[in-house]
N, C-alpha and C positions, 0 to 999 in steps of 0.2 A: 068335116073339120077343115079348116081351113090353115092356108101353111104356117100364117103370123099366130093363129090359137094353137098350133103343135110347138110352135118355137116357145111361146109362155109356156105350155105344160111342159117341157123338154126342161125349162127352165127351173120351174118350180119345185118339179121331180129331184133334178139335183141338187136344188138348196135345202130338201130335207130330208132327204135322205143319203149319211155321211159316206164318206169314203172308207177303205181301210185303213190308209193315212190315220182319217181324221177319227175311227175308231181306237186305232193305238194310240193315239194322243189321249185321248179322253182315259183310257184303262188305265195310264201312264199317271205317276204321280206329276202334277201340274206342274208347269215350270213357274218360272218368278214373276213372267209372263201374264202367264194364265192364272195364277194366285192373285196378282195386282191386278187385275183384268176381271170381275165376276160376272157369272151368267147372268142374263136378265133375270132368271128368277130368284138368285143369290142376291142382285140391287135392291129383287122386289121385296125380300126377306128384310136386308138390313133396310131398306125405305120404313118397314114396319117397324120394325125394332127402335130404329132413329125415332118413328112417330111415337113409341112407347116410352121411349127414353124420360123423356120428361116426367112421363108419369109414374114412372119407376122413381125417379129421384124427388118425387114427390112424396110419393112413398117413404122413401128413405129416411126424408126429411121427418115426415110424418112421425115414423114410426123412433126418428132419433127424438124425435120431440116428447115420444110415449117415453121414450128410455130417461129421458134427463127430466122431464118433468116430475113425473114418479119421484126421482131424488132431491128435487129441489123443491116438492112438496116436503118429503121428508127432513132435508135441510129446516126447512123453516117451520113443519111443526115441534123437531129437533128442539131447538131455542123457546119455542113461546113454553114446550113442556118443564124445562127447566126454571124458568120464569113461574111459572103455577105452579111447581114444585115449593118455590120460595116462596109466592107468596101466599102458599097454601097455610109453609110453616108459622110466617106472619101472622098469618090468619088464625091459626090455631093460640099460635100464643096469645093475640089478644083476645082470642074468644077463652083465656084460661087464666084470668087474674090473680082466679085463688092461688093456684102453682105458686107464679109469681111472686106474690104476695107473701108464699110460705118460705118460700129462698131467700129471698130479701131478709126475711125475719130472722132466719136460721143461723144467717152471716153477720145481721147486727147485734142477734145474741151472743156468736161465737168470740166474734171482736167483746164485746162487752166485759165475757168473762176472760177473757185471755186480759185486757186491762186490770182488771178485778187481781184475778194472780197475780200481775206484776205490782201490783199496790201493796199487797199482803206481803211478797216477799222482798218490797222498797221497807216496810213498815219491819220486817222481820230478822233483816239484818243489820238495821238500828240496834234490835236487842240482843241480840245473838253476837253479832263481831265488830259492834261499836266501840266499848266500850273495853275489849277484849284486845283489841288493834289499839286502842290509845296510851293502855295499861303499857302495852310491848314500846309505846314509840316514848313513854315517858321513863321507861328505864333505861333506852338507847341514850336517851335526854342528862338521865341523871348523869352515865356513869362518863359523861361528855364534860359535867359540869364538874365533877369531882377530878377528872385530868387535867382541866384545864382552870385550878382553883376558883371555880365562879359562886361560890358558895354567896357573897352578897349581892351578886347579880342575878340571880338565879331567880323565880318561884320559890317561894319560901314554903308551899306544900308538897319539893319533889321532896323535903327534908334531907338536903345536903347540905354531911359534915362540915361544920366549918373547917378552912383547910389556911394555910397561908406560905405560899411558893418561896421552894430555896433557892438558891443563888447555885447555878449550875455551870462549870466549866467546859465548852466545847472545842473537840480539835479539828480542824477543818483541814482536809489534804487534798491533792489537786487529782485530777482524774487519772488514771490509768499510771500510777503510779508518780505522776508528776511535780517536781517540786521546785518548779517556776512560782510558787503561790501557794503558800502555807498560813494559818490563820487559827487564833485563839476567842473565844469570844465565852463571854461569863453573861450568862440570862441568871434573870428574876423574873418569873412569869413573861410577860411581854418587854419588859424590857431588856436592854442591852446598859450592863451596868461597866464593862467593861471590854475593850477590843484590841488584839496585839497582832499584827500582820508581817511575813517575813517575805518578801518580794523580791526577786533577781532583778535588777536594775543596773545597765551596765554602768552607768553615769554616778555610781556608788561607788563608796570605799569597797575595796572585795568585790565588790559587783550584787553585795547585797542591801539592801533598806530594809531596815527594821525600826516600826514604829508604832509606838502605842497611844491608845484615845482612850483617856478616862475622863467623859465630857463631866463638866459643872450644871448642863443641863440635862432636861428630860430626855432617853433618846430609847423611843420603844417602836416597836415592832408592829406597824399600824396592819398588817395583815391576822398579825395574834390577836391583836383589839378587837379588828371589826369581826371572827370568827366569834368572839365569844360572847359579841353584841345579838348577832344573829342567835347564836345556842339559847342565850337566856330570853327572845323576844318566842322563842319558840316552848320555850318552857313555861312563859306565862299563860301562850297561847293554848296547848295540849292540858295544861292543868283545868283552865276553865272551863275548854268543851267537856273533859271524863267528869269534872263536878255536874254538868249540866247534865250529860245521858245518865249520872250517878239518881240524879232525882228527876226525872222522864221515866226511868226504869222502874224506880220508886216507885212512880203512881202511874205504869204502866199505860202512860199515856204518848206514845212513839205515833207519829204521824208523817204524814208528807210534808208536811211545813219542819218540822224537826230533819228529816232527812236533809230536806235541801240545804239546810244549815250545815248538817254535818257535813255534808257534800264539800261545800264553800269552806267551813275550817280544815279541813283536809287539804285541799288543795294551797292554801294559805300556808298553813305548816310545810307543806312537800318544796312550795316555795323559796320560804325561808330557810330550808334546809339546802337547798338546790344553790343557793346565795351564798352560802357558808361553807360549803366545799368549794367551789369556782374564787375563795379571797384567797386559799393557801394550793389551789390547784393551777391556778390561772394571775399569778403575780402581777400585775400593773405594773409596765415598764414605764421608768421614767425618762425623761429627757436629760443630757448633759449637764445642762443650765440646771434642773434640779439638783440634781448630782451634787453642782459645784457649789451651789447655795445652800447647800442643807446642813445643817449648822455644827451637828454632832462629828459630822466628818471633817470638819475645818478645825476640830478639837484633838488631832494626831500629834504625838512628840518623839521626835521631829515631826515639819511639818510636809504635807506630802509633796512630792517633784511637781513644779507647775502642768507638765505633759501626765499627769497621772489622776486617777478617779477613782474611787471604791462605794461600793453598793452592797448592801447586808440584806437580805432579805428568805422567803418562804416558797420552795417548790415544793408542793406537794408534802410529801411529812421530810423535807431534810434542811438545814442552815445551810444557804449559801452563801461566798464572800467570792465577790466578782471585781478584777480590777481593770481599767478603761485607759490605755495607754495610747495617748495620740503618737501618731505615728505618719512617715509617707506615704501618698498612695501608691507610690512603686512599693510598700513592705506591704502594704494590704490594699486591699479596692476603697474599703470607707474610709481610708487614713485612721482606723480605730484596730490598736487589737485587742481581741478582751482575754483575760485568764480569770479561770475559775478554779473555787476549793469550797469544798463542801462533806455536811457531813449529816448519819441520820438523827433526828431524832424520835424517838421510841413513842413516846407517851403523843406524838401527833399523827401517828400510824394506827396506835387504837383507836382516837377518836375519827380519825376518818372511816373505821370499820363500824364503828356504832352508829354514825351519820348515815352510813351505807344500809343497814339494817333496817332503822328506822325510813329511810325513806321505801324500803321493801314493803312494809309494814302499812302504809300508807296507801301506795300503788296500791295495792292488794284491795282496801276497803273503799278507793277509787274506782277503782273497774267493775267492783259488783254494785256498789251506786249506780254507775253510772249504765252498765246492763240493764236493771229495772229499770232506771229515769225516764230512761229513751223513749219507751214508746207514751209516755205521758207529758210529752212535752206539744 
């Protein structure tokens, strides 16, 4: 061997086989060095690994493709089965006409006869509380006519007394003790046959005006009038329909066309009744200029203060006597002050409760009318 072939092998020797040094290094947990640093065969390893790699994440992809696919199959045959569900049902109902056909039938019988009962019992309380309800609203009627003397105004089939109205004396006293405004007034049925007023006025002897009107003309109580315009147009009305359900009953011949009638004279009547309480519940005010033109009041002795107005009239069932004293607007806002005296009277307290009655009377065979009518309309 020659000296440069011992120098290589001298060499070689020591590049593989380590020292103690570089034994305790190796034993030794690696430094940060030697971690970041790998062996060749740790590069040859991750060289593999790096080559694998991809196919690893092919895999992955792969097998995430197996995992989502599976559900997004199931997703969408999810849908189409709900889909075939319905139109499975579809499918069945139209492959089942008869069904169909027997429901359809079932519900235009059921309507049919539910119709049918309400015709029977439109037809049955004609005979039943027709005539029973007109009976009750023509005695409300009578005993209307007999308070309010209408014996030749009246239906001559309620057969009311003949009657003929006294001359009645009323005292009319002012509210709450008041006696600014005291008043006498004598009725004849609707009229005012005579009127005596005691008025505190300062611009009077005493400080009082007293003064009576016993007109030469007519001077009536157009609210009494039209009240018993109304009772006797209602009187005629109630007599003819109880004669007409009187011979319908008679030959048991009650119908839907008869209903609907009764229906309409019912309503007609509740009407007129409705009309006839609102002339003595609901007074028509008049204007000044009335007031001052109306002829029976321009009939006072003495005659009234030119600053002064008086008004007679119907609230409800009492005489009122209302007097209209122009005045400053610094003593009132309208330049008007009004004092009133009033008082009840009796006999128009009853007939608003028999008004009241009969229209009870009425509603009543209104509302079951009209319950049947409904579904036949």
């Amino acid at each position: 061997m020659s000296t440069a072939e011992a120098v290589i092998e001298a060499t070689v020797v020591a590049a593989t086989e380590p020292t103690a040094e570089t034994v305790t290094e190796i034993t030794a947990e690696p430094s940060a060095e030697t971690a970041a640093e790998p062996s060749t065969e740790t590069a040859g390893k991750s060289t593999a690994e790096a080559t694998r790699e991809p196919a690893a994440e092919t895999t992955t992809e792969k097998s995430a493709k197996t995992t989502t696919e599976p559900g997004a199959e199931r997703k969408s045959t999810a849908q189409p089965s709900m889909d075939s569900f319905t139109e499975t049902m579809f499918d069945h109902s139209r492959l089942d006409p008869e069904e169909s056909s027997t429901k359809s039938k079932k519900v235009t019988e059921e309507k049919a006869r539910c119709l049918e009962n309400k015709r029977k019992d439109f037809i049955w309380i004609q005979s039943a509380s027709g005539r029973k309800t007109l009976q009750g609203v023509l005695a409300c009627i009578r005993e209307c006519c007999i308070r309010l003397h209408l014996s030749n105004k009246c239906d001559l089939r309620l057969e009311v007394p003949p009657s003929q109205p006294i001359a009645e004396r009323h005292f009319l006293a002012g509210k709450n003790g008041s006696d600014a405004l005291k008043a006498y007034v004598t009725l004849l049925g609707d009229n005012v046959i005579q009127a005596e007023i005691i008025l505190k006025n300062v611009k009077s002897a005493g400080g009082v005006f007293r003064a009576v009107a016993q007109p030469d003309v007519q001077w009536k109580l157009q609210q009494l009038q039209d009240l018993g315009n109304h009772i006797a147009r209602v009187s005629e009305q109630a007599c003819e329909v109880d004669a007409r359900l009187a011979e319908l009953s008679q030959a048991r011949k009650f119908s839907l066309k008869s209903g609907e009638l009764l229906l309409s004279a019912a309503r007609t009547m509740k009407d007129e009744i409705l009309a006839a309480r609102t002339t003595i519940i609901l007074p028509r005010k008049k204007s000044l200029l009335e007031l001052y033109n109306f002829p029976p009041t321009r009939r006072f002795n003495p005659p009234l203060p030119q600053d002064q107005l008086m008004s007679f009239y119907i609230s409800s069932c009492k005489l009122v006597c209302a007097s209209y004293h122009m005045v400053s607007k610094q003593t009132a806002p309208q330049g008007l002050s009004i004092t009133v005296s009033e008082c009840q009277l009796a006999y128009l307290e009853e007939v608003l409760q028999q008004l009241d009655n009969a229209l009870a009377h009425l509603q009543r065979l209104i509302d079951l009318l009209d319950k049947c009518r409904t579904p036949l309309d």
